[in-house]
N, C-alpha and C positions, 0 to 999 in steps of 0.2 A: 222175330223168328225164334222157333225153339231151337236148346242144343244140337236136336235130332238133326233138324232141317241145315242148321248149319253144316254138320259132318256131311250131309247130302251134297251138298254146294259146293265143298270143298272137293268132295269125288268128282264132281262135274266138272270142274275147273281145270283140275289138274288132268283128266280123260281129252277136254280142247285143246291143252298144251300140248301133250301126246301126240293127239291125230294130227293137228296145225303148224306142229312147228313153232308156237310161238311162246314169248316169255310170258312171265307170272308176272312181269305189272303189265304188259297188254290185252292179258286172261283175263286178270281181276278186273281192270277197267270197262271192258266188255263186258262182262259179267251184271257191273255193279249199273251198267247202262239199258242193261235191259230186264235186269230188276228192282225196277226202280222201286219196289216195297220195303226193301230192304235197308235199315236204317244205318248210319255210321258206327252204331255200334256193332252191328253184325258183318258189315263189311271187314269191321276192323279183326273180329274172331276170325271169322272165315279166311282174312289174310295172313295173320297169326298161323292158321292152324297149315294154308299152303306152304307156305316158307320152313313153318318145323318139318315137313313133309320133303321137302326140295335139301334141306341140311343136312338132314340124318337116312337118304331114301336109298342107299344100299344097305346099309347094318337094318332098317325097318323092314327092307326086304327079305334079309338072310332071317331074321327075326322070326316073320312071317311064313317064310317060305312060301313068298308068292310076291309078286311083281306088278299087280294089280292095283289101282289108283283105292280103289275099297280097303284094300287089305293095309297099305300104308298109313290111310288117314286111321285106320281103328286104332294102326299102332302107336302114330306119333299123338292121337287125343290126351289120350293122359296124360301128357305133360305138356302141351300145349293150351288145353282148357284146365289144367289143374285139378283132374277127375280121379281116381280108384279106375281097374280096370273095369270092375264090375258095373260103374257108375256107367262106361261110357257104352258099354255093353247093352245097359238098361233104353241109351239112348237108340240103338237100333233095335228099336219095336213091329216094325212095319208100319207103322202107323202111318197117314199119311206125310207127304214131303220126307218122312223119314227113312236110314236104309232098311234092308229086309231084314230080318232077326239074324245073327250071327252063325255060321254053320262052327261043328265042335273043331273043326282046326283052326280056325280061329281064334276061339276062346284059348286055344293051346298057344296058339300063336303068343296071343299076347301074354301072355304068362313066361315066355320061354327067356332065358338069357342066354347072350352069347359069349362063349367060352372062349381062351388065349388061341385056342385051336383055330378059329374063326382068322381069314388071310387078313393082313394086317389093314390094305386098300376099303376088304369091307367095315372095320373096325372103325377106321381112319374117316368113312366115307368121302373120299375120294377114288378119282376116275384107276382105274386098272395099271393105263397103260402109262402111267403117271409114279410108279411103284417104284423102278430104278433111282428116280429122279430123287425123289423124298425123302429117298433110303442114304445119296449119298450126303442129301442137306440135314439130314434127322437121325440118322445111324435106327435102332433099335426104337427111337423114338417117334417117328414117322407115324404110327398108328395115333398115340398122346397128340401129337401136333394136329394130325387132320380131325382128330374129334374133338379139339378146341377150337378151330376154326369151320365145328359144326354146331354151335351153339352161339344164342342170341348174341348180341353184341350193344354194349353201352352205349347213351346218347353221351359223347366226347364234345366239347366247346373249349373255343380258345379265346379269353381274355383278353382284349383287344386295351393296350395298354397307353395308346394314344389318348383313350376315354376313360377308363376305367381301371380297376386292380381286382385282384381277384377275389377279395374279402367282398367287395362290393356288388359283383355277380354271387358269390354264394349265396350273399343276404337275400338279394333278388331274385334265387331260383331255391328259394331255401323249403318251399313249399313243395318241392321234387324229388327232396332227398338230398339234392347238389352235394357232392363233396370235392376232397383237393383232387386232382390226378397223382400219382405215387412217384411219376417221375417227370413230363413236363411242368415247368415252375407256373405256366399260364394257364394250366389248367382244371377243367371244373368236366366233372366227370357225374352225370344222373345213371342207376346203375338199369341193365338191362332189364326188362319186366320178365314177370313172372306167370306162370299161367294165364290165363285170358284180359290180363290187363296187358295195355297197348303202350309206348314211350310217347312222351309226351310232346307236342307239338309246341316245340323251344323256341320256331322263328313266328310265332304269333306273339309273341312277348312283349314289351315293351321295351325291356333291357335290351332285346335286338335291332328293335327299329330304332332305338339311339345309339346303335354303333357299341354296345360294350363289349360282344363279345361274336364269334363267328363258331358255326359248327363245324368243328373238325377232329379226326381222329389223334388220338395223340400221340400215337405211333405219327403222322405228319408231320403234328406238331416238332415233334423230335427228331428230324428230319430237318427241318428249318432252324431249330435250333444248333442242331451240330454243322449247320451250312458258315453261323456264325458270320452274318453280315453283320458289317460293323457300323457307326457313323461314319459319313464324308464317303464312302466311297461306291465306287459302281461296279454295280451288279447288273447281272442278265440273270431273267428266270426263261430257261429257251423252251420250256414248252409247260408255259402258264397254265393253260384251260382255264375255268373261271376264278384263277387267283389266289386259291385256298394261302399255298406256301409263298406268294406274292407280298400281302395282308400279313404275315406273318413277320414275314424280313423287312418290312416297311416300319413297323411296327419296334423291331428291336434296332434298326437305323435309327429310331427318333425322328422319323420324318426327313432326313439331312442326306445327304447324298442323290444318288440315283439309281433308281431301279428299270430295265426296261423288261418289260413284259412282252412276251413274245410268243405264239403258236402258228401253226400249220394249217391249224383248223377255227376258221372264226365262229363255225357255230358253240364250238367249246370255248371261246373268247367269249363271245359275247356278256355272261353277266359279270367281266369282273367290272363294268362304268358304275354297275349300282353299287356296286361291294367296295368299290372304292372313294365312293360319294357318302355313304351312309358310315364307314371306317373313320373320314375324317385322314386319310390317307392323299398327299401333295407330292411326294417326291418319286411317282411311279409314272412311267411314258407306255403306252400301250402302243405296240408299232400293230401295222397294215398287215394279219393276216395272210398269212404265206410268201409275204415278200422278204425271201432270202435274200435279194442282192440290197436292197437297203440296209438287212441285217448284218452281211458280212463286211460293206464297204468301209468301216471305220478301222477294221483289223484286230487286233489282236491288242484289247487297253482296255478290258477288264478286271480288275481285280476278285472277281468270284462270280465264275458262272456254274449257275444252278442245273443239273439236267436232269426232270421229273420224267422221265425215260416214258416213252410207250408200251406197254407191257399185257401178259396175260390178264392180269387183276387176280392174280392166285392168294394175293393175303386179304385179299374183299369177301371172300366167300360167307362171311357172316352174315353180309350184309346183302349180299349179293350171290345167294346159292345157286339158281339155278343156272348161271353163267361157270360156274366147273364142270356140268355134263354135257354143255355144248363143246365146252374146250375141246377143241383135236389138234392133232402133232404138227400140219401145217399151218394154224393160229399159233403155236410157239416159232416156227419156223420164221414165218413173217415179222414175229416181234423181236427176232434177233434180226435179224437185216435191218430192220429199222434202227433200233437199240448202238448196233454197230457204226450207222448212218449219221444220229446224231452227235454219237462219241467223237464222229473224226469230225464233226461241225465244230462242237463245243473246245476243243482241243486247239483249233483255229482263231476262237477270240479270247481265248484267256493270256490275260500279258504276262512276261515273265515275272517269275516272283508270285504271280497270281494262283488262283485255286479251283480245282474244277471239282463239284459234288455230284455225284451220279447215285439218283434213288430211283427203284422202281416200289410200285406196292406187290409186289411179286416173293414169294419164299421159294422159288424155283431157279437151282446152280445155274443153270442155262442162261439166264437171265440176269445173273448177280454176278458172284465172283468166276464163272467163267469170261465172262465180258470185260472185266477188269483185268483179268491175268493177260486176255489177248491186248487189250489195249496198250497195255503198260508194257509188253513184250515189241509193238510198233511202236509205240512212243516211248521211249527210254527219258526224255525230259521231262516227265510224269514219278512222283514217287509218293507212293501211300502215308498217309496222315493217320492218329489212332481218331476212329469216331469217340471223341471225348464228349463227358455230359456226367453230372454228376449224377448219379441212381442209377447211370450202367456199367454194368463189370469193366472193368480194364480191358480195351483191345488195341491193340498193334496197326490194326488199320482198320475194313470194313465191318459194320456188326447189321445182323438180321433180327428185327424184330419179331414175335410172334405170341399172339393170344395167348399161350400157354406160358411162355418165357417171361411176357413182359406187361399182360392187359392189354396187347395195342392192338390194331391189324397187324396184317404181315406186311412187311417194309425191311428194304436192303438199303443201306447208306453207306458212300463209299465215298470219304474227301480225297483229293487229289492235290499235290501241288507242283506247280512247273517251276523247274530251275531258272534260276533269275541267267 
């Protein structure tokens, strides 16, 4: 396909989102199903260029001054295919498959920048109604914050140290750029692409299929490291999903102790058996899917339980953009009920003396240290821990990760520990 034809497909795409209701990987997938001419390299542009589109699609709008799936994609091209404005200008000719020649507000359009003047939500590109919230976790910086978590995001890998070290995964992804991560010590970090090239398909590897190393954000990573499972002892991770922080703390156990893995939901269970076969990982128990009363009947003889909180996915947006403008105020609402739910589970198996860590991937207060202050105001035999880790600032207790702060996603960690 030409460039043309691309920007064409991308207007299409994102026009089905629109009318349908439906997300960008079941747009593209369809998309990519019933055009089946279209090769993996043009799929890969085309998805590139929706996602720049879905990151940056309020400030592209205000940009444009127009709301129009055309008018966005002209804007985000240049930096999504790596073009001059004029280049990509050139690209709609009319020709065919291509769009219609540019009208002159357009050409204005893309030309124009937006000034301090511009509300911060559109700046930030994030949702509106989202403004108070940002404002009270970002002060003045809120706008900074949401236009870092509107730009690509690095392929992040954790070093799987059962198998390997991390000099040994650099060597072996060394042909990608690989470097250290800045502040987890397991990690191997490929940096975000650039213009119309696409990150590279890391679990076809060979270093993956022998277990060296696992793809995860290192904002996680660090997450699991300030969880600070130790050898010999037992752990609960109470709401697993496919293991990511499971593989993680197994891993800095040295294999010794016990870990039980645990969710609500088995179809997000389901691939930690591969993940933990292919790890090289023995001292993890994967209990039965939603069965609380087996989970709570040993009591409270825990030494560290893990709570990967159910959440908005507010510090995913990198990755995962067009899931912020779905977000509405009853999806937060529900995620604190939840949130609230698990805290007073997790509160019930941590034995005295023991630790409880509460992360969501969320940079929203609602979610974070408002759940903590409540908790800790019910549960007084609860007292804040500083999330320690070497490479982050000194804090007294909870700290929030964020693209702009720290290279990571966004991620809240908060240890707890209960009076013996």
């Amino acid at each position: 396909m030409k460039q043309g034809a691309r920007l064409a497909a991308a207007v299409e795409i994102l026009d089905d989102m629109a009318a349908h209701h439906r997300t960008a990987q079941l747009a593209l997938a369809d998309w990519g199903k019933s055009h089946r001419f279209a090769g993996s390299g043009d799929r890969a542009a085309i998805g590139t260029l929706v996602y720049d589109v879905l990151r940056r699609k309020q400030s592209l709008a205000a940009q444009m001054q127009s709301e129009t799936s055309r008018a966005l994609v002209l804007a985000a091209a240049p930096r999504a295919f790596g073009l001059s404005n004029d280049a990509v200008l050139a690209l709609a000719d009319g020709s065919e498959h291509a769009l219609a020649p540019a009208s002159s507000d357009e050409v204005s359009g893309l030309a124009r920048e937006l000034g301090e003047e511009t509300p911060a939500h559109v700046r930030g590109d994030y949702p509106e109604w989202l403004q108070t919230s940002l404002h009270r976790a970002f002060g003045s910086d809120a706008a900074a914050e949401g236009a870092a978590l509107a730009m690509r995001a690095p392929v992040d890998l954790r070093v799987n140290l059962l198998k390997a070290d991390r000099d040994k995964v650099l060597k072996a992804l060394a042909h990608f750029g690989a470097t250290a991560t800045p502040i987890s010590p397991v990690g191997v970090r490929i940096a975000a692409p650039e213009g119309a090239a696409k990150a590279p398909h890391v679990e076809a590897e060979a270093a993956h299929g022998k277990g060296w190393f696992e793809v995860q954000d290192e904002g996680s990573q660090i997450a699991a490291a300030i969880a600070g499972a130790a050898p010999r002892q037992q752990v609960l991770d109470l709401c697993a999903g496919s293991g990511g922080k499971t593989l993680a703390m197994a891993a800095g156990m040295q294999n010794t102790g016990q870990i039980m893995a645990y969710d609500r939901d088995k179809s997000q269970l389901r691939p930690i058996f591969e993940r933990l076969k292919r790890a090289g990982v023995r001292n993890v128990q994967v209990m039965d899917a939603g069965d609380e009363a087996a989970l709570t009947r040993p009591g409270a003889r825990f030494d560290l339980v893990l709570v990967d909180a159910p959440c908005t996915g507010s510090g995913t947006w990198r990755r995962k953009p067009d899931a912020k403008w779905r977000l509405k105020p009853q999806n937060l609402a529900q995620r604190q009920d939840e949130q609230r739910a698990v805290l007073q589970l997790a509160a019930s198996l941590v034995k005295p003396g023991g630790r409880l860590v509460y992360v969501t991937c969320s940079i929203l207060p609602e979610e974070n240290q408002d759940q903590i202050d409540a908790f800790m105001a019910a549960h007084p035999q609860f007292s804040a821990l500083p999330a320690a880790l070497p490479g982050l600032a000194a804090t007294t207790g909870a700290v929030t990760l964020t693209p702009r702060q720290h290279q990571t996603d966004g991620f809240f960690v908060a240890p707890l520990q209960k009076a013996k």
